[in-house]
ROVEX-998184 format. One record per residue: residue number from 1; residue in three letters; x negated, y negated, z of N, C-alpha, C, CB in turn. Coordinates in Angstrom, 3 decimals, decimal comma. Each point is the difference from the previous one (the first is absolute). Glycine has a CB too. Example, Ala and Ser with C-alpha at 12.3 -4.5 7.8 and 13.67 -1.06 7.14 Angstrom:
ROVEX-998184
1; ALA; -13,190; 5,690; 7,800; 0,890; -1,190; 0,000; -0,900; -1,200; 0,000; 1,892; 1,173; 1,246
2; SER; -1,542; -2,223; -1,966; -0,820; -1,190; 0,060; 0,770; -1,090; 0,730; -1,184; 0,628; -2,145
//
This chain:
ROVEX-998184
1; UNK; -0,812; 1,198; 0,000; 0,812; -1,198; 0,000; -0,852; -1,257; 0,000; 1,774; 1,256; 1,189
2; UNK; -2,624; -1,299; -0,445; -1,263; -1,003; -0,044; -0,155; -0,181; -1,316; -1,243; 0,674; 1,961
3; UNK; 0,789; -0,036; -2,557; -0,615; -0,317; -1,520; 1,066; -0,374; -0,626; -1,776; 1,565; -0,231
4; UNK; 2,982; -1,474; 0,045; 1,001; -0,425; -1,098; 0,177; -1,300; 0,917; 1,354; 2,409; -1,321
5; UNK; -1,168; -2,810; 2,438; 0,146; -0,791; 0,387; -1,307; -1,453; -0,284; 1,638; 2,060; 1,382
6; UNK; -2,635; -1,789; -1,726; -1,069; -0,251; -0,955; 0,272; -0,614; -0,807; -0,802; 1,458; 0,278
7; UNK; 1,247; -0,058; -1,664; 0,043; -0,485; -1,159; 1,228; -0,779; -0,267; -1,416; 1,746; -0,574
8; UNK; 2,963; -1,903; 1,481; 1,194; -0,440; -0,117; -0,376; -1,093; 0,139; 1,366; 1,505; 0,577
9; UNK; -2,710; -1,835; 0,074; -0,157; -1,824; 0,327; -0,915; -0,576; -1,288; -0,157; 0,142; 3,090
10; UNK; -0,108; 0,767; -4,295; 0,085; -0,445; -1,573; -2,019; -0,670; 0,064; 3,790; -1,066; -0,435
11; UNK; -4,228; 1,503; 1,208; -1,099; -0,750; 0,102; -0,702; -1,299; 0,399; 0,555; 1,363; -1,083
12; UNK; 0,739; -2,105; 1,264; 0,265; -1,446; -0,373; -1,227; -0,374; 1,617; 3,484; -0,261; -1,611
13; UNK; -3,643; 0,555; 2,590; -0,352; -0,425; 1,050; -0,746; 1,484; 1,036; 2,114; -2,284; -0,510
14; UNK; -2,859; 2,202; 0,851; -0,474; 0,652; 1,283; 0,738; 0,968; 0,985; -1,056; -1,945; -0,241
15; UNK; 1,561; 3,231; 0,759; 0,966; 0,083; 0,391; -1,288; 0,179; 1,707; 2,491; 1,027; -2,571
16; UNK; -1,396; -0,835; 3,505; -0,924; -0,169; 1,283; 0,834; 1,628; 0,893; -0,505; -3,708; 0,148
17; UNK; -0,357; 4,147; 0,606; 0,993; 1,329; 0,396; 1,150; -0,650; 0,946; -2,090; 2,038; 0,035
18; UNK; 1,979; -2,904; 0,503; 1,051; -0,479; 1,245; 0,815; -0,169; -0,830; -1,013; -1,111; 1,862
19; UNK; 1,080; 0,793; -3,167; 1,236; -0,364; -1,045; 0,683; 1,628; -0,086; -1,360; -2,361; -1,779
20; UNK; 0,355; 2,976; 1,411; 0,381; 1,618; -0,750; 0,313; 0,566; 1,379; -1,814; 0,489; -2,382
21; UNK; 1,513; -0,430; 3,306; 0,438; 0,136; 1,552; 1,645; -0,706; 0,074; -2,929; -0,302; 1,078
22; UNK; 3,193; -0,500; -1,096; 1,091; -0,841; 0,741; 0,908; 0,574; -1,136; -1,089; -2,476; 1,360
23; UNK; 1,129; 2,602; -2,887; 0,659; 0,245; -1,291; 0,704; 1,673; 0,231; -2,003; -1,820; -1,632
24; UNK; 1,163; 2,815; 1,924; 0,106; 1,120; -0,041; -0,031; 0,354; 1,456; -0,852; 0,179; -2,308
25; UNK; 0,752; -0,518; 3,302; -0,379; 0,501; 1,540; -1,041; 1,172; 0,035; 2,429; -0,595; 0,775
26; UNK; -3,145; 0,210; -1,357; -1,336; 0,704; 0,419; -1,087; -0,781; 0,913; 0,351; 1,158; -2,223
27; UNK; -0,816; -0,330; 3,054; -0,753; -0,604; 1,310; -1,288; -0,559; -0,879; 0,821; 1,887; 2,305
28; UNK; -1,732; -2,761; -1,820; -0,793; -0,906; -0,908; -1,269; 1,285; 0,501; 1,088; -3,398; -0,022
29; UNK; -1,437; 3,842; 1,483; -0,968; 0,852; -0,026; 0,070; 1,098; -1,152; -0,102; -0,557; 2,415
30; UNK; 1,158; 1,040; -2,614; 0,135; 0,982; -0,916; -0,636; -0,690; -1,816; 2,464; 1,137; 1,969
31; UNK; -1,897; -2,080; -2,137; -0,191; -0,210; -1,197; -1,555; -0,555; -0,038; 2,669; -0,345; -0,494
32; UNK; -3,130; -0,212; 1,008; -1,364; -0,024; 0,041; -0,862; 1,293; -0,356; 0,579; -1,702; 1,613
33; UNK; -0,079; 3,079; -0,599; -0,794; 1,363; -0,249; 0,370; -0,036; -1,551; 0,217; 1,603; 2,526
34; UNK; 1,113; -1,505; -2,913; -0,074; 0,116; -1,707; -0,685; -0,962; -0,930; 2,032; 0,906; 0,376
35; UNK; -1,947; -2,309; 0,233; -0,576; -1,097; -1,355; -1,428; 0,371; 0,139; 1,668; -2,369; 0,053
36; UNK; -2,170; 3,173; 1,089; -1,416; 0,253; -0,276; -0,360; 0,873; -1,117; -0,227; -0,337; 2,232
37; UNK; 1,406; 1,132; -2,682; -0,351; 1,235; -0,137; 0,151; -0,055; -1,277; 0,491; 1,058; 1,986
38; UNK; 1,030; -1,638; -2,409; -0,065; -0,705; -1,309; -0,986; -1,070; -0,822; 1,960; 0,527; 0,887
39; UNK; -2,468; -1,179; 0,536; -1,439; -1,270; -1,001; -1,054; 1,143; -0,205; -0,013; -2,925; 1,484
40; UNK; -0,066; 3,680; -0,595; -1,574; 0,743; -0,185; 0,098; 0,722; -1,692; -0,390; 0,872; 3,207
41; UNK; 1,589; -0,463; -3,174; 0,378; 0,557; -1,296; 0,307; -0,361; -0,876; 0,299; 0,911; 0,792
42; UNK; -0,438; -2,057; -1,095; 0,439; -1,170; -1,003; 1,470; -0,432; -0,531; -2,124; 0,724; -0,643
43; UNK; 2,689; -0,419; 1,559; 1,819; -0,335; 0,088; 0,327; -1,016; -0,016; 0,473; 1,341; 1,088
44; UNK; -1,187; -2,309; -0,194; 0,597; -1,179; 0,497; -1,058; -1,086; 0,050; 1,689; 1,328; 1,309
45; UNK; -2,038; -2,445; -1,343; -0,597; -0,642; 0,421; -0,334; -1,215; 0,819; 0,185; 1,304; -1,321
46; UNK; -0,978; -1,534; 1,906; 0,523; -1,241; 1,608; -0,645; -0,965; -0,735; -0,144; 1,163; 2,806
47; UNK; 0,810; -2,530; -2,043; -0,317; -1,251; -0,146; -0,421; -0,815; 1,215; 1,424; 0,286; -1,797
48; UNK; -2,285; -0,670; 1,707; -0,440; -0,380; 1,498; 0,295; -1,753; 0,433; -2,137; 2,116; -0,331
49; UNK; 2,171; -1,954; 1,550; 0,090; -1,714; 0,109; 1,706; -0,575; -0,290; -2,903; -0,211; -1,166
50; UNK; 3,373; -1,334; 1,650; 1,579; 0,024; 0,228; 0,394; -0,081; -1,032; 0,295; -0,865; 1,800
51; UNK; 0,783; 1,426; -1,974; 1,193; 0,529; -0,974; -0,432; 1,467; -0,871; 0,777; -2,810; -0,365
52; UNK; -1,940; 3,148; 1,376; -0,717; 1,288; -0,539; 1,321; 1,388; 0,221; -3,045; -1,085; 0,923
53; UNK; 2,430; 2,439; -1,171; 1,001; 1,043; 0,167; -0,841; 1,254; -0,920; 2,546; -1,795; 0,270
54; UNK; -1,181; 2,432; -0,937; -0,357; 1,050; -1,097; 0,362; -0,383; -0,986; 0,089; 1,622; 1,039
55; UNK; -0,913; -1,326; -2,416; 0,855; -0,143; -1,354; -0,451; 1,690; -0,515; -0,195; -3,297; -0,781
56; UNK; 1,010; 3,404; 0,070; -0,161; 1,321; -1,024; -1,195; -0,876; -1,096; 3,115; 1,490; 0,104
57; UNK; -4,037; -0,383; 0,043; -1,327; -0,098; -1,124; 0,543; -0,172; -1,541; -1,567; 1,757; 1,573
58; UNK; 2,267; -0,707; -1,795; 0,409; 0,249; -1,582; 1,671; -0,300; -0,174; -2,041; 2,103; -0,317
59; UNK; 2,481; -1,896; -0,885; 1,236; -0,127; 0,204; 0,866; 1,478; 0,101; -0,449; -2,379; -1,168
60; UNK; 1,688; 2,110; 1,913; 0,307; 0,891; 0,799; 0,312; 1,086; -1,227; 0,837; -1,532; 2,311
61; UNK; -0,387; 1,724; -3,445; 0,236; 1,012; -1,162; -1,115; 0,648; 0,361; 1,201; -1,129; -1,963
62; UNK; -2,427; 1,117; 2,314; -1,275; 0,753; 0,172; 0,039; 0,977; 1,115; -1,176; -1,909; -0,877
63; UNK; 1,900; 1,800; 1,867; 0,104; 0,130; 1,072; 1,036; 1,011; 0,460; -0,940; -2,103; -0,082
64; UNK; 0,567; 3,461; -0,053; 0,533; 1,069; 0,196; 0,595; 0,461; 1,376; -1,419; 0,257; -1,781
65; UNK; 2,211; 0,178; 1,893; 0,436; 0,281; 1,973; -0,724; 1,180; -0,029; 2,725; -0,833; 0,747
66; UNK; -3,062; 1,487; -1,225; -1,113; 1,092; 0,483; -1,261; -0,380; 0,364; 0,971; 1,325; -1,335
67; UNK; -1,029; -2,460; 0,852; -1,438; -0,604; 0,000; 0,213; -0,612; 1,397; -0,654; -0,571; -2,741
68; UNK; 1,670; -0,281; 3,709; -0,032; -0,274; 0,697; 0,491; 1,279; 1,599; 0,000; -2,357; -2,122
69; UNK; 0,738; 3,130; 1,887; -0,419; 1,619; 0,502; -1,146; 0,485; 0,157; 1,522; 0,470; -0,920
70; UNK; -2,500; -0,706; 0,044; -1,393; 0,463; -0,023; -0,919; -0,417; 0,930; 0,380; 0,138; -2,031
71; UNK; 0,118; -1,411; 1,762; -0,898; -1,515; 0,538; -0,168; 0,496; 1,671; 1,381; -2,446; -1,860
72; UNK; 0,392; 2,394; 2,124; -0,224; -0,053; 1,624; 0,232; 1,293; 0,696; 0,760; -2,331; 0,013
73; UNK; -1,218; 3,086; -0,834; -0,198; 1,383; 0,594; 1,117; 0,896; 0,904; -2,250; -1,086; -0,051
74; UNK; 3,484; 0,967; -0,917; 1,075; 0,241; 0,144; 0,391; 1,175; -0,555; 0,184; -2,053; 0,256
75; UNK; 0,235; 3,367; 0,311; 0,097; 1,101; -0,658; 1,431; 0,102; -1,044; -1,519; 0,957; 2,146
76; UNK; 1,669; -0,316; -2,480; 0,974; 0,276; -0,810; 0,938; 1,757; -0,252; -1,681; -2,250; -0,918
77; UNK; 0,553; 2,649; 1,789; 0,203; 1,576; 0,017; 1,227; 0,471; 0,457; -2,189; 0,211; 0,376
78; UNK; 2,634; 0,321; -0,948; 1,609; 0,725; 0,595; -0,155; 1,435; 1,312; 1,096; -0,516; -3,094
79; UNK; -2,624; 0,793; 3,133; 0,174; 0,846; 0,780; -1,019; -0,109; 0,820; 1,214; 1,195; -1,311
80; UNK; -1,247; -0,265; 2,772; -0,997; -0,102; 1,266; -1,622; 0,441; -1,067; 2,194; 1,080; 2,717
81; UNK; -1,688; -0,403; -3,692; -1,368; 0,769; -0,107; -1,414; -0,978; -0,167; 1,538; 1,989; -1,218
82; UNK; -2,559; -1,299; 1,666; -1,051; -0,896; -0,285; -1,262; 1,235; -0,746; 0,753; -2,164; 2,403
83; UNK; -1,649; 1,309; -3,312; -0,682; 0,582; -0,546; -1,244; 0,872; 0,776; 0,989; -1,716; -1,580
84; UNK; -0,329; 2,749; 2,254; -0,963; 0,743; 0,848; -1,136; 0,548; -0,703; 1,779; 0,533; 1,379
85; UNK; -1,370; 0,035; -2,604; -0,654; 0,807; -0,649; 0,072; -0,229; -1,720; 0,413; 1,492; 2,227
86; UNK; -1,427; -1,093; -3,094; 0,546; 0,642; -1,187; 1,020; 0,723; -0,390; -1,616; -0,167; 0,079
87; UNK; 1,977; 1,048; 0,876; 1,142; 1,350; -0,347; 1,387; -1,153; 0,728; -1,827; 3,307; 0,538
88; UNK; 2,201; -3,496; 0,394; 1,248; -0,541; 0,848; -0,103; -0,937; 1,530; 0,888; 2,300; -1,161
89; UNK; 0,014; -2,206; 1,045; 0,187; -0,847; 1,157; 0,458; 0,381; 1,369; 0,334; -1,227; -1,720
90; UNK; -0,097; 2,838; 1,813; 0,121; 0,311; 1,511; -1,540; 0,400; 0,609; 2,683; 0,961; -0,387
91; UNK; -2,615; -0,577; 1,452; -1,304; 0,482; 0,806; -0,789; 1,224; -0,646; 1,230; -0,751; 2,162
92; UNK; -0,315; 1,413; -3,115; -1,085; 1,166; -0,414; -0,272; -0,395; -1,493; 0,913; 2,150; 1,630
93; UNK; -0,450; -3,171; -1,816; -0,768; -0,121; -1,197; 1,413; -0,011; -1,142; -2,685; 1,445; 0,976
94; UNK; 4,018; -0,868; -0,554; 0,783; -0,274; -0,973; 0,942; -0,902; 0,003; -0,495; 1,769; -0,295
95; UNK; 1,172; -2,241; -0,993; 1,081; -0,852; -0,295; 0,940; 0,220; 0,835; -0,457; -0,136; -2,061
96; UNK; 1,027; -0,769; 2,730; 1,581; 0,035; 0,832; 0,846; 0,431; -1,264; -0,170; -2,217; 2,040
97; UNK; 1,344; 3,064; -1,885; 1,196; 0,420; -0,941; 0,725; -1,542; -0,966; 0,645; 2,339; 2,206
98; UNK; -0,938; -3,321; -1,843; 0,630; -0,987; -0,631; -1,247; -1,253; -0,401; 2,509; 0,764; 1,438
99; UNK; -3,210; -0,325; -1,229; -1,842; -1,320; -0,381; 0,350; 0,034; -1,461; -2,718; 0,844; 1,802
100; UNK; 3,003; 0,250; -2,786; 0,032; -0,653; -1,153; 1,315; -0,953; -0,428; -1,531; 1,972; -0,477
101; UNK; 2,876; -2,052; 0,709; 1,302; -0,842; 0,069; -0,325; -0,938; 0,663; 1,527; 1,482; -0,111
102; UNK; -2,594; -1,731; 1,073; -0,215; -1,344; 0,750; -1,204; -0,962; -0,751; 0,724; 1,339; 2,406
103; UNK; -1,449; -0,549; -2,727; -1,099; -0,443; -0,925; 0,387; -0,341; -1,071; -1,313; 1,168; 0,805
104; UNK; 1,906; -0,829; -1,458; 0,945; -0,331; -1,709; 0,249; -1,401; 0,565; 1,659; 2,530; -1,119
105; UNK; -0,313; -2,353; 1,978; 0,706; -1,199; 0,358; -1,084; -1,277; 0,388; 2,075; 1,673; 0,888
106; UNK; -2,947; -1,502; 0,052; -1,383; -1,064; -0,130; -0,438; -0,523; -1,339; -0,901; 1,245; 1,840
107; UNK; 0,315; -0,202; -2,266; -0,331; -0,408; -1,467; 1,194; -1,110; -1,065; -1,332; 2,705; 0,311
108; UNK; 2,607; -2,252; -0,102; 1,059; -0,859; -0,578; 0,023; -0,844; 0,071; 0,886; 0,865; 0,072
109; UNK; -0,645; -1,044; 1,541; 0,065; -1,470; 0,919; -1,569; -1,037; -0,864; 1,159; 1,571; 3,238
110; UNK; -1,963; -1,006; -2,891; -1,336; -0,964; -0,329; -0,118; -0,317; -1,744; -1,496; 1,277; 2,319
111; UNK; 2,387; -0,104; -3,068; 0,024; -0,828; -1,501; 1,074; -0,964; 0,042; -0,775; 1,956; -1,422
112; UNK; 1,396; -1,749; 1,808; 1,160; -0,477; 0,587; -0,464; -1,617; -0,032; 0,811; 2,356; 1,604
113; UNK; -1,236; -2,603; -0,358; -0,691; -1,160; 0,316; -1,191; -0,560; -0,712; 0,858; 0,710; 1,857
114; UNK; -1,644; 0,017; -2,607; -0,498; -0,425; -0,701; 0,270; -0,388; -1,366; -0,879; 0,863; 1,528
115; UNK; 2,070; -1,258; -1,712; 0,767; -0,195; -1,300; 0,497; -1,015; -0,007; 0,439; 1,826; -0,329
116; UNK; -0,121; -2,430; 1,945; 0,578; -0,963; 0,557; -1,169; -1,125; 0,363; 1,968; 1,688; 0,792
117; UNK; -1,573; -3,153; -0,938; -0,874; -0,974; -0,278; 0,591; -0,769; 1,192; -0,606; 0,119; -2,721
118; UNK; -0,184; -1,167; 3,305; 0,832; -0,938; 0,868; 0,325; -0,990; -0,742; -0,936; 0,467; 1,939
119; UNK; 0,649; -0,567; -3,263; 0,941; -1,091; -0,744; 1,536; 1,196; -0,278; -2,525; -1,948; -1,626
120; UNK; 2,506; 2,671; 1,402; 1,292; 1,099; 0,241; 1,395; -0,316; 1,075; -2,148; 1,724; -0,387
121; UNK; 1,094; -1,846; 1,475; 0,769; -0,018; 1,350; 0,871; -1,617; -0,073; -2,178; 1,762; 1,594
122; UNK; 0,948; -2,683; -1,841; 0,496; -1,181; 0,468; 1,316; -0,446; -1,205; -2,699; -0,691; 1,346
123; UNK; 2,794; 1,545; -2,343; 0,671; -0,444; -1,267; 1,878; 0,420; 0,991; -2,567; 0,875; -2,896
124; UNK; 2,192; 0,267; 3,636; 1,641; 0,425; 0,103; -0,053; -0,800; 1,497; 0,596; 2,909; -1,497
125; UNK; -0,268; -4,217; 1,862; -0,339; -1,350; 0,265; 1,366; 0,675; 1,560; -0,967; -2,327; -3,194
126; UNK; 2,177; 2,906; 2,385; 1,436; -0,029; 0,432; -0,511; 1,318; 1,599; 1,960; -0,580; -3,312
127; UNK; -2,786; 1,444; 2,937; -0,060; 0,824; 0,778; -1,082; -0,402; 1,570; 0,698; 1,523; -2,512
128; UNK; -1,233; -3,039; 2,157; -1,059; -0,413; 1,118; 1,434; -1,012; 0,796; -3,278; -0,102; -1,562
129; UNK; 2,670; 0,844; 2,906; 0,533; -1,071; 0,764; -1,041; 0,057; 1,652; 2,965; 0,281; -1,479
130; UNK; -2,821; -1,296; 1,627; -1,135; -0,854; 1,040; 0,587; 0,446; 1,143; -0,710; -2,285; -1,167
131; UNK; -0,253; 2,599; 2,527; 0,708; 0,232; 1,150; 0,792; -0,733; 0,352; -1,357; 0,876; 0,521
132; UNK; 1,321; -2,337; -0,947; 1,160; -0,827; 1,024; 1,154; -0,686; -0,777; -1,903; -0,627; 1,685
133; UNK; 1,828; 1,175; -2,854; 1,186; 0,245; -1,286; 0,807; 1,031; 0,056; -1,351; -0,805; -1,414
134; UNK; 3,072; 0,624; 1,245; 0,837; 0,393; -0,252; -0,186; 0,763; -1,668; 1,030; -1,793; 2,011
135; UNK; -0,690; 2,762; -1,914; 0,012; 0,422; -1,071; 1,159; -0,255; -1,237; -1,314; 1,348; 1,585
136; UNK; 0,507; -1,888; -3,161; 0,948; -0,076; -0,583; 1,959; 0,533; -0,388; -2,679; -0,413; -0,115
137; UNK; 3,370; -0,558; 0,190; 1,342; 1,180; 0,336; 0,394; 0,404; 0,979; -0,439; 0,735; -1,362
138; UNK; -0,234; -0,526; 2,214; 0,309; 0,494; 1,201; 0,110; -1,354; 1,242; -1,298; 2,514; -0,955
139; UNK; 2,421; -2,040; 1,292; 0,865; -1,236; 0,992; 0,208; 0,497; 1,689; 1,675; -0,737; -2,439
140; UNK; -1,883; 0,015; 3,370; -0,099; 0,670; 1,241; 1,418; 0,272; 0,376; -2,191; -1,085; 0,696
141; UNK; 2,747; 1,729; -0,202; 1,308; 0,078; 0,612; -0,198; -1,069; 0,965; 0,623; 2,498; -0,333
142; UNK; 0,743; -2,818; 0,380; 0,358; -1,067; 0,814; 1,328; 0,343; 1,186; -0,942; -1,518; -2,262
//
């Protein structure tokens, strides 16, 4: 959400995390561990000094959501298994009964996302809404 929240601000200015914090309710310690993780990786880039913040390096069509999955070291795996071995993923060395249906589905998910651009995201404009926004259409009971 950080990052579309980024590119939705069109480049035009600096964005700052207390902004991307207060917009989305994400805690500012938190987004710091990620904008590190994203600058180290060339996601994002800081501006230093007042009216400083983040800007996106490139333009956002470049800018794959797998690529930002990657970035902050975010799994995607559908299942517990972990790469114990060459042969599987239980203790003796073999595949759990379902590692290959969970593994497919990983693999999907990540073409999946890698097909998807954050100029993508920010285009379907109707589906973003800000933590302290009412959602389009939608009316509070009274």
């Amino acid at each position: 959400m950080a990052m579309v929240d980024i590119a939705m601000q069109g480049g035009n200015r600096p964005v700052t995390l207390s902004e991307i914090s207060t917009r989305q309710d994400i805690a500012v310690s938190y987004l710091e561990q990620i904008f590190m993780k994203l600058r180290k990786n060339g996601l994002v880039a800081s501006v230093r000094g007042p009216g400083g913040g983040y800007i996106l390096p490139v333009n956002a069509m470049e800018i794959k959501i797998s690529d930002i999955v990657t970035a902050v070291d975010e799994s995607i795996k559908m299942t517990r298994c972990t790469d114990k071995g060459a042969k599987g993923c239980m203790d003796k060395g073999a595949k759990c009964i379902t590692h290959n249906l969970w593994e497919g589905l990983g693999r999907r998910i990540f073409d999946y996302l890698s097909s998807v651009s954050l100029a993508d995201i920010c285009k379907d404009k109707q589906n973003v809404v800000f933590a302290h926004e009412e959602p389009r259409g939608v009316h509070a009971k009274r």
